[in-house]
C-alpha positions in Angstrom: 24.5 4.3 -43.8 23.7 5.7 -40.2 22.4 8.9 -41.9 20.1 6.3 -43.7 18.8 4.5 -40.0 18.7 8.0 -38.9 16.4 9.1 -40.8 13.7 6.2 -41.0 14.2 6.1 -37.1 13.0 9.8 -37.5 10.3 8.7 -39.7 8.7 6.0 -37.8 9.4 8.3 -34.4 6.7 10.9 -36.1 4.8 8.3 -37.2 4.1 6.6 -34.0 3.6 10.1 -32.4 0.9 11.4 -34.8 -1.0 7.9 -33.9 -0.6 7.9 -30.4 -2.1 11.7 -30.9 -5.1 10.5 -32.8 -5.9 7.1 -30.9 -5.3 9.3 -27.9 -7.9 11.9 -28.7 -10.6 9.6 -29.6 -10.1 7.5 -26.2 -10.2 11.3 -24.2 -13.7 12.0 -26.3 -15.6 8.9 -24.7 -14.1 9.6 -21.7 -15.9 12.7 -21.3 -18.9 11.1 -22.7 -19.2 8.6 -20.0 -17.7 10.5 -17.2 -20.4 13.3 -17.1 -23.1 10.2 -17.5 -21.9 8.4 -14.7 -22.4 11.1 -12.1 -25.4 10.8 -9.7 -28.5 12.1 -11.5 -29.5 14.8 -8.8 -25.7 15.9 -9.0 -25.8 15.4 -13.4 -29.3 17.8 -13.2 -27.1 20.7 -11.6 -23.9 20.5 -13.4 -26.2 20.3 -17.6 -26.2 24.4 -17.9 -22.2 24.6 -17.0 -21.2 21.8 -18.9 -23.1 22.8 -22.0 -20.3 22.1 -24.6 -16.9 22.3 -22.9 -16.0 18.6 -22.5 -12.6 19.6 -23.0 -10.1 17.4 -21.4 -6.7 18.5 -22.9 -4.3 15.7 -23.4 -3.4 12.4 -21.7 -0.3 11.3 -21.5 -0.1 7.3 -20.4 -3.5 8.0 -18.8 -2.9 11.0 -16.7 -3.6 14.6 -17.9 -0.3 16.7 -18.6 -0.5 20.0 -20.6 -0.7 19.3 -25.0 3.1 21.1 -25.4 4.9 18.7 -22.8 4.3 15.3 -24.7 7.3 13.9 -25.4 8.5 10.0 -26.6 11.4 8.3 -25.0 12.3 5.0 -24.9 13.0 3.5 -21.2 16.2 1.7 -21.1 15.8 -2.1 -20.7 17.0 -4.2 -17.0 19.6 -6.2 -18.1 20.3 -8.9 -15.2 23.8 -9.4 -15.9 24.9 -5.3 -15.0 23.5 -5.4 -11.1 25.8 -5.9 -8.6 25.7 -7.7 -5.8 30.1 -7.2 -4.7 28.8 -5.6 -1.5 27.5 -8.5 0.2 28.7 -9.3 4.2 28.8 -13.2 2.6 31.6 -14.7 0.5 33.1 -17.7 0.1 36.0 -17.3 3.0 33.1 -16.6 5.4 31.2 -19.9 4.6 34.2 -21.2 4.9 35.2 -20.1 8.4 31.0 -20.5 9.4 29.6 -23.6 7.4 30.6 -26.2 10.3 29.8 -24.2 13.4 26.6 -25.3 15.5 23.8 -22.4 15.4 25.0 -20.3 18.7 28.4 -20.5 17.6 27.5 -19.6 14.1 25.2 -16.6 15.4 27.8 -15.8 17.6 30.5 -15.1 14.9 28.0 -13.8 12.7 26.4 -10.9 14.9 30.3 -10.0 15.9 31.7 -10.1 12.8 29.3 -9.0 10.3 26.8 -7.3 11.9 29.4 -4.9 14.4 32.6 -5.4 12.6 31.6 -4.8 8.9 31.2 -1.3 8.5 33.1 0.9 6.5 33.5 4.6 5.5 33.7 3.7 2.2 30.8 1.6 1.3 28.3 2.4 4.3 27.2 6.2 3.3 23.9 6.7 4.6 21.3 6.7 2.4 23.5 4.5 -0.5 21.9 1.2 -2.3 25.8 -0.2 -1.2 24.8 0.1 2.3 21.4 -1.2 2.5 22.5 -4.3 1.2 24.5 -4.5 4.1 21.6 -3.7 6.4 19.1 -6.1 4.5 21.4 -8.7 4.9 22.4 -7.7 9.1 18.7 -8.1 9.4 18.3 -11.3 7.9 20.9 -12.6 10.4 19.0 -11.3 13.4 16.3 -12.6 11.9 17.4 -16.3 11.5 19.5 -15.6 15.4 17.9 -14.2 17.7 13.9 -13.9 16.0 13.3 -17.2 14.7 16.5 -19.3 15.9 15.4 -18.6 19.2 19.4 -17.9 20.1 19.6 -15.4 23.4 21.5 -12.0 23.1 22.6 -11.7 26.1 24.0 -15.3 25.9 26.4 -14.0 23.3 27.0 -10.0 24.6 27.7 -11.6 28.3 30.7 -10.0 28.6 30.1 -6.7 27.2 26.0 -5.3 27.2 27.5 -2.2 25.1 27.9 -4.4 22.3 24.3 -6.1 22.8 23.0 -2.1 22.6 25.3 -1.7 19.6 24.1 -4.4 17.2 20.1 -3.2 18.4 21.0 0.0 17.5 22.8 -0.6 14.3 19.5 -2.9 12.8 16.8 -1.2 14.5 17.3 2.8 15.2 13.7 3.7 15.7 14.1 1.9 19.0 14.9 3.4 22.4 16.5 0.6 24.3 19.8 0.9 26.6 20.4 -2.9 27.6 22.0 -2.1 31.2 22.5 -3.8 34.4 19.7 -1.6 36.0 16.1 -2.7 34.9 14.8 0.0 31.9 11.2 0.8 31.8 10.0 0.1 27.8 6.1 0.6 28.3 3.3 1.6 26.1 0.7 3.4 27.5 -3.0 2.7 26.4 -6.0 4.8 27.1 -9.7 3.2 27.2 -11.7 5.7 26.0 -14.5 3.1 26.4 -14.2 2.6 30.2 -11.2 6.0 30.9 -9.0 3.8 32.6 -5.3 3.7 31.4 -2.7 1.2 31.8 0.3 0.5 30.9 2.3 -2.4 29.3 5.6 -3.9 29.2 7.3 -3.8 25.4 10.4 -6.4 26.6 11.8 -8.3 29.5 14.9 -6.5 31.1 18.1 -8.5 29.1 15.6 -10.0 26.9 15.6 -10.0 23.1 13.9 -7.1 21.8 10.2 -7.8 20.6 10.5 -11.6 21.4 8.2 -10.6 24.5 6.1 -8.6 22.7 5.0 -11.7 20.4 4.6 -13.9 22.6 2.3 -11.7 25.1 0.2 -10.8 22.1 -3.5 -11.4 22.8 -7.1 -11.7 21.1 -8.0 -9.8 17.6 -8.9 -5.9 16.5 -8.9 -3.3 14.4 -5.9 -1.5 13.9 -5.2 2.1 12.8 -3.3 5.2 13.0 -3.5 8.9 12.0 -2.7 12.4 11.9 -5.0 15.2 13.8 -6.6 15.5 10.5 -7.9 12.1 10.0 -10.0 12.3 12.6 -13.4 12.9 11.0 -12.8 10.0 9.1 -12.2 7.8 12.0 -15.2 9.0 13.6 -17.6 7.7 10.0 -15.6 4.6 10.0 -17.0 3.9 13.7 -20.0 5.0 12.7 -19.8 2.0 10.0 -19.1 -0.1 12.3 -21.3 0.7 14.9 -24.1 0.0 11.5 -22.3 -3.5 10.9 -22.6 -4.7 14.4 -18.8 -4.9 15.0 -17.7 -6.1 18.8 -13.8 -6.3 17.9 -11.7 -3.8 20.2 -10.2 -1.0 18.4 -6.5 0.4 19.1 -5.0 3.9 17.6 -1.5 3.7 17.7 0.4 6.9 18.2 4.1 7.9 17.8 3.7 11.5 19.1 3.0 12.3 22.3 1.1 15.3 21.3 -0.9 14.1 18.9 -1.3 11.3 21.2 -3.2 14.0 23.9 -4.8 15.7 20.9 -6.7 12.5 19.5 -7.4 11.0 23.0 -9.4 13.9 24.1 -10.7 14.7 21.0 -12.5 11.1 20.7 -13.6 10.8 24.5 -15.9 13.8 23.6 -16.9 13.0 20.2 -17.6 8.9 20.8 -19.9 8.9 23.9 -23.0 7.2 22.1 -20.6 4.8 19.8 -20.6 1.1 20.7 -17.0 0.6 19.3 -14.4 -0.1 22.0 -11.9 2.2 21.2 -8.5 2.4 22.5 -5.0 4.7 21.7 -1.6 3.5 22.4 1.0 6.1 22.9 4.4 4.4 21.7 6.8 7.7 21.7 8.6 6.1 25.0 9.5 2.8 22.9 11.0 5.5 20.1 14.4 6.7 19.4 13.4 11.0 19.7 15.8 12.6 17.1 15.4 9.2 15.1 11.5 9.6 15.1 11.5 13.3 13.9 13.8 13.1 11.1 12.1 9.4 10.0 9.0 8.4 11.3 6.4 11.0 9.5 3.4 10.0 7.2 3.2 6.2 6.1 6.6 5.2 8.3 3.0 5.3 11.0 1.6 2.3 9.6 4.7 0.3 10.7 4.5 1.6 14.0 1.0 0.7 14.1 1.2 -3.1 13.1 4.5 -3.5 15.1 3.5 -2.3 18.4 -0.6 -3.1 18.6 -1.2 -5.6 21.7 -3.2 -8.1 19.4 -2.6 -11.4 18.3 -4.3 -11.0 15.1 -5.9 -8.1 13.4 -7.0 -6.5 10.5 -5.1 -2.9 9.5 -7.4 -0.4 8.4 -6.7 3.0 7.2 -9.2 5.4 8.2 -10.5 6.2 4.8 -11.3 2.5 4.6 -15.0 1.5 4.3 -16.5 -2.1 5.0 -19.4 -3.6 4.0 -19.4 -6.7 5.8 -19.1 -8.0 9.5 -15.1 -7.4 10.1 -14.6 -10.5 11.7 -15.6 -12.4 8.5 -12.1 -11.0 7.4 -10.9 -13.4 9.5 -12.3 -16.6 7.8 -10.6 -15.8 4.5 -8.9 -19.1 3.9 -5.5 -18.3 2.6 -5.6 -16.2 5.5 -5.8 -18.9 8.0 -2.9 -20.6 5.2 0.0 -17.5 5.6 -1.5 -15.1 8.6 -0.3 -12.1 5.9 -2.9 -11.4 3.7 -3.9 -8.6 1.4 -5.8 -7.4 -2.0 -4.9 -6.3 -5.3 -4.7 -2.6 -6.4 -5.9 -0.9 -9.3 -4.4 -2.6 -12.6 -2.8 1.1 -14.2 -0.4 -0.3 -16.7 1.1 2.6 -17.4 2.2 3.3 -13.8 5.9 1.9 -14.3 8.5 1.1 -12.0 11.7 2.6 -12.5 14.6 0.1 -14.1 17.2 1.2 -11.3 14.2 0.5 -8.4 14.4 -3.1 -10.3 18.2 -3.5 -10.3 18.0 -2.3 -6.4 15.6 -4.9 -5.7 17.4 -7.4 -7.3 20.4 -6.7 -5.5 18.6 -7.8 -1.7 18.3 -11.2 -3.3 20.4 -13.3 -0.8 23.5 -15.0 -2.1 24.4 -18.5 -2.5 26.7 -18.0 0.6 24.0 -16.5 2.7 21.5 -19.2 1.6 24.0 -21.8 2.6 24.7 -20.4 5.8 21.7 -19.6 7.2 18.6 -20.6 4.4 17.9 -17.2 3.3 15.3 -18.1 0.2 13.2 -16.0 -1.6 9.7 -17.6 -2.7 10.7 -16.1 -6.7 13.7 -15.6 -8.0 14.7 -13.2 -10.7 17.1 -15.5 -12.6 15.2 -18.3 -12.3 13.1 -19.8 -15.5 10.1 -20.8 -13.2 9.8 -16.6 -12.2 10.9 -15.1 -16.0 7.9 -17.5 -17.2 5.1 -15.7 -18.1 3.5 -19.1 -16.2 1.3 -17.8 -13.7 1.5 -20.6 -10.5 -0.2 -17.8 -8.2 -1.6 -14.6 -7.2 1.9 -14.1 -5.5 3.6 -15.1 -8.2 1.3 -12.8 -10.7 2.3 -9.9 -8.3 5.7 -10.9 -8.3 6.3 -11.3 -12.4 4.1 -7.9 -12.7 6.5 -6.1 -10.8 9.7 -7.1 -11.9 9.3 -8.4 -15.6 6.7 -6.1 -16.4 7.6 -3.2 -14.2 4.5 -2.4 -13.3 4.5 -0.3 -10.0 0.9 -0.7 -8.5 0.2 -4.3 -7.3 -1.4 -4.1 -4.2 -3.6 -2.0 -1.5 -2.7 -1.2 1.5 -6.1 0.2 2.8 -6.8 -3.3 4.6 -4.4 -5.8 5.8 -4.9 -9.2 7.3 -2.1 -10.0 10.0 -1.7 -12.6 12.6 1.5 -11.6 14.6 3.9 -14.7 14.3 7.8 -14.3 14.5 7.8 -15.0 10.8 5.4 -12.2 10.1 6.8 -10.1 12.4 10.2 -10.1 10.9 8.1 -9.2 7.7 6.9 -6.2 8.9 10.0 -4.9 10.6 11.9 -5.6 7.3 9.0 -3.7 5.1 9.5 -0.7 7.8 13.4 -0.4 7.1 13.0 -0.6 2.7 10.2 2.5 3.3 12.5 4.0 5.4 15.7 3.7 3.0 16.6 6.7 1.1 17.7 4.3 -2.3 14.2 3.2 -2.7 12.7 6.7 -1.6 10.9 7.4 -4.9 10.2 3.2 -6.2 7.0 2.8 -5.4 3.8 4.7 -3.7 4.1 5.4 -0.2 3.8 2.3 2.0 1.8 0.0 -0.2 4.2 -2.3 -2.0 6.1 -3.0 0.9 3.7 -5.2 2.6 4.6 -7.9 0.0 7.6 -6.7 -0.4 8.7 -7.0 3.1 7.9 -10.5 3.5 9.6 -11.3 0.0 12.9 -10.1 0.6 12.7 -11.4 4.3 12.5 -14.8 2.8 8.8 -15.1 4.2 5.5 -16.1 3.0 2.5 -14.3 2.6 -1.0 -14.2 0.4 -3.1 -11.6 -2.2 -6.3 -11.9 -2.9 -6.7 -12.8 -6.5 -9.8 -10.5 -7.3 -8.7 -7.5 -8.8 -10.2 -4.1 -7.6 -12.7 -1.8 -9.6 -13.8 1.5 -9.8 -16.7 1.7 -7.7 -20.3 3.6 -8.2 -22.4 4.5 -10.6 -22.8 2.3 -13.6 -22.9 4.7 -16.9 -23.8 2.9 -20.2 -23.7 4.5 -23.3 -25.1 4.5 -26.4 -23.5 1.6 -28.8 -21.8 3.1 -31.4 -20.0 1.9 -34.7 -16.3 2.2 -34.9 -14.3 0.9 -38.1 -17.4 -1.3 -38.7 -17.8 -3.2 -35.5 -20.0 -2.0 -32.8 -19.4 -1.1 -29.4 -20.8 -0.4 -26.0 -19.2 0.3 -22.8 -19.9 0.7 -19.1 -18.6 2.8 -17.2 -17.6 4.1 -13.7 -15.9 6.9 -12.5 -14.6 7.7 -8.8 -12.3 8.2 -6.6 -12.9 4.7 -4.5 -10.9 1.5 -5.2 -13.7 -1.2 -4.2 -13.0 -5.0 -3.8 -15.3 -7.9 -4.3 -14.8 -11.4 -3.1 -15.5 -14.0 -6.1 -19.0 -14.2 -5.4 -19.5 -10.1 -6.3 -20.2 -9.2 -3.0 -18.7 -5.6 -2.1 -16.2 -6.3 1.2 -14.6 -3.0 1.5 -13.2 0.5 -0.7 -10.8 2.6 0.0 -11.2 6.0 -0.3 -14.2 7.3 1.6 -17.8 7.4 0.8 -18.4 11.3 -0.5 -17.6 11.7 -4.1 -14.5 13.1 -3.0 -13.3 12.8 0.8 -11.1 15.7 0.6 -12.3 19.1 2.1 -9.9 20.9 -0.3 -10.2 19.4 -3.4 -13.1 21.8 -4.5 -10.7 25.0 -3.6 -7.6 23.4 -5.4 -9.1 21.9 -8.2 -10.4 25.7 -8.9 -6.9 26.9 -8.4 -4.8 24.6 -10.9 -7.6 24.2 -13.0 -9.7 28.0 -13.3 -10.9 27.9 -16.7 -11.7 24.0 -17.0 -12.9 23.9 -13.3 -15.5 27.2 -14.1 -16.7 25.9 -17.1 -18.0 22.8 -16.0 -18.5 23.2 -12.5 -19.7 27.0 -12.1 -17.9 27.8 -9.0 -16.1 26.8 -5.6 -18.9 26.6 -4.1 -21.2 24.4 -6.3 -18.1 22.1 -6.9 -18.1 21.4 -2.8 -21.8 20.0 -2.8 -21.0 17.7 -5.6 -17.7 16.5 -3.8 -19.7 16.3 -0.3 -22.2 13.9 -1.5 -22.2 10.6 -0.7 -21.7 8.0 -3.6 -24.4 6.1 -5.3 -23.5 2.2 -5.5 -24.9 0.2 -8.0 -21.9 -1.4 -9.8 -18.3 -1.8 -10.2 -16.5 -1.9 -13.4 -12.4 -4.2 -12.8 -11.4 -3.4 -16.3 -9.2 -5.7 -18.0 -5.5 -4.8 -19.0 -5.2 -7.7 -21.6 -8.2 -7.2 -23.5 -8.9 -3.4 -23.3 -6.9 -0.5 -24.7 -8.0 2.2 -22.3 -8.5 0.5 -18.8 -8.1 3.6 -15.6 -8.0 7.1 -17.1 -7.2 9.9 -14.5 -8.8 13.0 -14.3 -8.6 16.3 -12.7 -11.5 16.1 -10.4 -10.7 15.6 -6.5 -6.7 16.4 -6.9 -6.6 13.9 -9.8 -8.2 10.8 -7.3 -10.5 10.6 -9.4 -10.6 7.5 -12.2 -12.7 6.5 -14.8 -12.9 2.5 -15.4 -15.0 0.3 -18.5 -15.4 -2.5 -20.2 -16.6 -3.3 -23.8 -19.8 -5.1 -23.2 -20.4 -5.6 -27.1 -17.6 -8.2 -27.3 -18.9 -11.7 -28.0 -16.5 -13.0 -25.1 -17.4 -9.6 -23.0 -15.6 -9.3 -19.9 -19.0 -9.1 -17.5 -18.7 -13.3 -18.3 -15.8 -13.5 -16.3 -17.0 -10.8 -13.5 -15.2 -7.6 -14.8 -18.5 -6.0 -14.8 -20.5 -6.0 -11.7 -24.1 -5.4 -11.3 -25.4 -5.6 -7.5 -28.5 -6.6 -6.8 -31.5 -4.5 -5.3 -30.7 -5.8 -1.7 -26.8 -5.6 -2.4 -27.5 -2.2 -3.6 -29.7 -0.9 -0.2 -27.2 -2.3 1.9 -24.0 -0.6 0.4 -26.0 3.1 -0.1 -27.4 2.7 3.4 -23.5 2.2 4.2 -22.3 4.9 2.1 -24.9 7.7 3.5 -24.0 6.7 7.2 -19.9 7.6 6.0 -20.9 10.9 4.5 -23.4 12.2 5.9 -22.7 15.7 8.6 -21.4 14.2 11.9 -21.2 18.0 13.0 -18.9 19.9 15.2 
C-alpha cells in the first residue's frame, strides 16, 4: 500500500514538474519579447544588431533566473500555531500575582529590578538565541510602558545605587554610551551647517534624566532625513539637485555614526554644494555610541535607525539617497493618515514568490505579549495571530492587508523603506528603537530584506500604531505594448515595463516618488559585473562593457507605470539579469474584459505629467562631474 502512494506521489511530482517547465518557458518567451521593446528607442536602435536572435533567458525559477540543472521541487513545511513556544517569557502567573495590585512606580519598580536586572540566565540568555530575544523584547516593552510612556523617573527608582540605573540602560539599549554618575557627562551631537559653516553642538539628555525623554521633547520643526556611506554621495548630490528643481525650503540633516566618514562627507559637500539652495546639515552621533558596540553592530541599514533616532526634528520625512520625488516634499506632510498615526509608509513591490521563512513566522509569533504581560502593563498588538478577526482573509485595512500577507501568506516584501513619514512622539519613538533592536538580532538575521519590514514591524510588536499607503508600487518607465496575440483561443495583449525603479502613485495617478535612481541602472558597476557572471549572455545582447555602461548611464524615459496584479495575473515581477538582477519586468493583460487599467493597475501619464517627471529624471542623471 505505501509502495502504491509512493509511486502516484512520484507520478504527479513529474507531472507537475514537466508543466511548471512548459508554462515556465512560454512566460520567459514574452518576457523577452516585451523587455527588449520597452527600452528607450535611441537605447533599442543600438542594441538591434547584438540582439539579433539570442533572446535567451535560461530558466526562472519562482521568477528569478537560476541555472536549467539546479531546479528542484520541495514542498515548504506548513506553520502550525500550536508547536511555537512561548515558556521563555519574564511573565507568568506568580508574577501577576505578586505585581497586579501595586500602583505604577511600585509596579515599575519591581519590574525593572526583578525582570529586567535579575532575570538573566546562562542557560536561556545565549547571545544571538530566539530564547533570549524574547527576553529582551519583552525588557523593552517594560521600559517602554515605565520610564517612555509612563512617564516614571529612573533615577526615582536607582536612588540608592546609579550602577544599577547604568545597568538596566545598558542591558536594553547597548548602542548607547551613557555612564549615569554623580559628575555631569557630556552626551552631545555635533551638527555642521554647511549652509552658513558654523557648528554647534547639542545636548542628547539631561544629567540623571531618562535617556531620550529630552531628546523628544526638545525636538523642533520638520526635514529631510538621510544617511550614507562615502559612496552614496553622488546620489545625494542629484537628489539636491531634485530638490533644488522642486523648490524645496525644508532643512536637510545627514546623520553620521563614524567620525571619519563624518569629516569625509562634511568636506566633501562644502565643496561640491556651493550653488545649491538646499540647507544642508550633518550630524556626527559617534560620541552618543557605544565604540566596540558600533563596530561589530552598527554597519549598513543598522544607519537608518541611527538616523531617525537621533535627527533634531519634530517631524520628518526619511529618504534614502537613491530616492527621487516628484512633488513638493512638504506635500508629504498633508497625507491624511499621516496626520491620523505620525508613522507612515508605502507598499513594496507585490513578488509573491518572495516567501518568508516558516521559523521567521514561529519567531515572530513568539514576541506576541502574553496574557500576563497584557494584564500587567497593556502590552497589545493591533493583530493577533490566533485571533479569527487576523486568520480572516477579511481585509479591515492596509495594515491589516500587510499584516495577513506576512504571516498567513508568508509573503516577505510588504513595504518600502525608500521614504518614511515620521513625527517623533514617545509612542513612535519606542517604535523605532524597538525596529532598531529586531534588525539588530542575530535570530531574525536572514527573515526579511535589510531594514525594510521593520518599520512596521517595529511598531507592531511594540504594541504601537502606525499607517501604509494602500496604493501598491509599479514598475516605472517606458510603456511596451505588444502585439495581441491568440493563446488557446482567447486573445491577449499586454503592457509592459521593465526597470530597476519601484515608483509610487497617489490614487489620483500622480507619480510622488521611486526608488532607485533615475539612470537605467544607478550602479557604476553593474555594466562590469553583469559582463563577468553573465559573458556569453551579456556579449551577445549587449556587445561589450563598454556599450552596456551608456545604456545603464542613461536617464529613464517616463511615460507609464505598470502595478501588476497578484490575484488576477500569473506572471506579475519577473527578475532579470541586467543591473545585478535590479532589474524587473512588470504587465498587465489589457485584453481582459474587466482589464486591470479599470482599476488603475495600468498607468498612462499625461503629456504635462510626462514633461514634468523626464525633466525630473534628466536633472538625477545627468553628469554632475568631478
Amino acid at each position: 500500500m505505501i509502495s502504491m502512494r509512493m509511486k502516484i506521489r512520484v507520478h504527479l511530482h513529474k507531472r507537475k514538474q514537466f508543466l511548471v517547465v512548459v508554462t515556465l518557458s512560454v512566460i520567459l518567451i514574452i518576457l523577452c519579447l516585451f523587455t527588449f521593446k520597452s527600452l528607450p528607442t535611441g537605447v533599442k536602435s543600438e542594441l538591434k544588431q547584438s540582439q539579433k536572435n539570442v533572446f535567451e533567458f535560461g530558466a526562472f525559477k519562482n521568477g528569478y533566473y537560476v541555472d536549467p540543472d539546479s531546479i528542484t521541487l520541495t514542498d515548504e513545511p506548513e506553520f502550525d500555531l500550536e508547536k511555537t513556544d512561548t515558556k521563555y517569557s519574564l511573565f507568568n502567573d506568580s508574577i501577576f500575582a505578586q505585581l497586579k495590585d501595586l500602583d505604577t512606580v511600585e509596579k515599575c519598580n519591581k519590574l525593572a529590578r526583578s525582570l529586567i536586572l535579575n532575570s538573566r540566565s546562562d542557560v536561556f540568555d545565549i547571545a544571538g538565541s530566539m530564547e533570549s530575544l524574547i527576553r529582551n523584547v519583552e525588557r523593552f516593552r517594560i521600559y517602554d510602558h515605565c520610564f517612555l510612556r509612563g512617564n516614571v523617573e529612573l533615577k526615582d527608582i536607582f536612588v540608592d545605587d546609579l550602577n544599577l540605573m547604568t545597568q538596566l540602560t545598558h542591558t536594553l539599549f547597548p548602542f548607547l554610551n551613557i555612564q549615569f554618575t554623580n559628575e555631569y557627562q557630556f552626551n552631545e551631537i555635533l551638527i555642521s551647517d554647511l549652509t552658513t559653516n558654523e557648528e554647534k553642538t547639542v545636548v542628547f539628555h539631561k544629567h540623571m534624566g531618562n535617556p531620550f525623554e529630552h531628546w523628544i521633547k526638545t525636538a523642533k520643526g520638520k526635514g529631510i532625513v538621510t544617511t550614507m556611506s562615502i559612496k552614496e554621495i553622488d546620489y545625494f548630490l542629484r537628489l539636491t539637485k531634485v530638490l533644488d528643481k522642486l523648490g524645496n525650503k525644508l532643512p536637510i540633516q545627514i546623520v553620521v555614526s563614524n567620525l571619519n566618514d563624518f569629516y569625509i562627507i562634511k568636506n566633501t559637500l562644502k565643496k561640491k554644494l556651493i550653488n545649491s539652495n538646499q540647507n544642508v546639515m550633518v550630524l556626527n552621533v559617534s560620541q552618543l555610541l557605544d565604540t566596540e558596540f558600533t563596530k561589530l553592530k552598527v554597519k549598513g541599514y543598522i544607519n537608518k535607525w541611527i538616523a531617525t533616532l537621533f535627527n533634531t526634528f519634530e517631524e520628518f520625512i526619511f529618504m534614502d539617497v537613491d530616492v527621487v520625488p516628484f512633488q513638493q516634499i512638504n506635500k508629504f506632510f498633508k497625507t491624511s493618515e499621516y496626520k491620523n498615526h505620525g508613522f507612515y509608509m508605502y507598499r513594496d513591490r507585490d513578488i509573491g514568490h518572495a516567501k518568508l521563512e516558516p521559523h521567521c513566522r514561529a519567531n515572530y509569533f513568539n514576541l506576541e505579549p502574553t496574557p500576563q504581560e497584557h494584564q500587567l502593563i497593556g502590552t497589545q498588538w493591533a493583530f493577533n495571530l490566533k485571533s479569527s478577526s487576523s486568520q480572516s482573509s477579511k481585509v479591515k485595512s492596509t495594515q491589516h492587508e500587510v499584516y495577513h500577507s506576512f504571516f498567513n501568506n508568508l509573503i516577505m516584501h510588504q513595504v518600502d523603506s525608500g521614504l518614511v513619514l515620521i513625527r517623533k512622539t514617545v509612542e513612535n519613538y519606542s517604535s523605532l528603537l524597538m525596529a532598531m533592536q529586531l534588525n539588530m538580532a542575530d535570530s531574525l538575521e536572514d527573515c526579511v530584506h535589510g531594514d525594510k519590514e521593520y518599520f512596521w514591524l517595529g511598531p507592531l510588536i511594540a504594541g504601537h500604531t502606525y499607517s501604509v499607503d494602500p496604493t501598491r508600487c509599479g514598475a516605472v518607465g517606458s510603456l511596451y505594448e505588444e502585439e495581441e496575440q491568440v493563446n488557446d483561443g482567447e486573445n491577449i495583449k499586454r503592457v509592459g515595463v521593465c526597470s530597476t525603479q519601484i515608483g509610487h502613485c497617489n490614487n489620483k495617478n500622480s507619480l510622488l516618488w521611486l526608488n532607485g535612481g533615475a539612470k537605467l541602472c544607478k550602479n557604476p558597476e553593474a555594466a562590469t559585473n553583469d559582463f563577468k557572471n553573465y559573458p556569453e549572455f551579456m556579449s551577445e545582447r549587449y556587445g561589450n562593457v563598454d556599450e552596456l555602461s551608456k545604456i545603464y548611464n542613461s536617464g529613464l524615459n517616463i511615460d507609464g507605470m505598470v502595478i501588476p496584479d497578484s490575484k488576477k495575473d500569473t506572471m506579475t515581477w519577473m527578475q532579470t539579469r541586467e543591473c545585478s538582477q535590479y532589474r524587473f519586468c512588470a504587465y498587465v493583460d489589457i485584453s481582459k474584459k474587466t482589464h486591470p487599467s479599470k482599476s488603475g493597475n495600468l498607468i498612462r501619464f499625461d503629456h504635462k505629467q510626462i514633461k514634468t517627471y523626464n525633466e525630473i529624471s534628466a536633472i538625477w542623471s545627468e553628469d554632475i562631474g568631478e
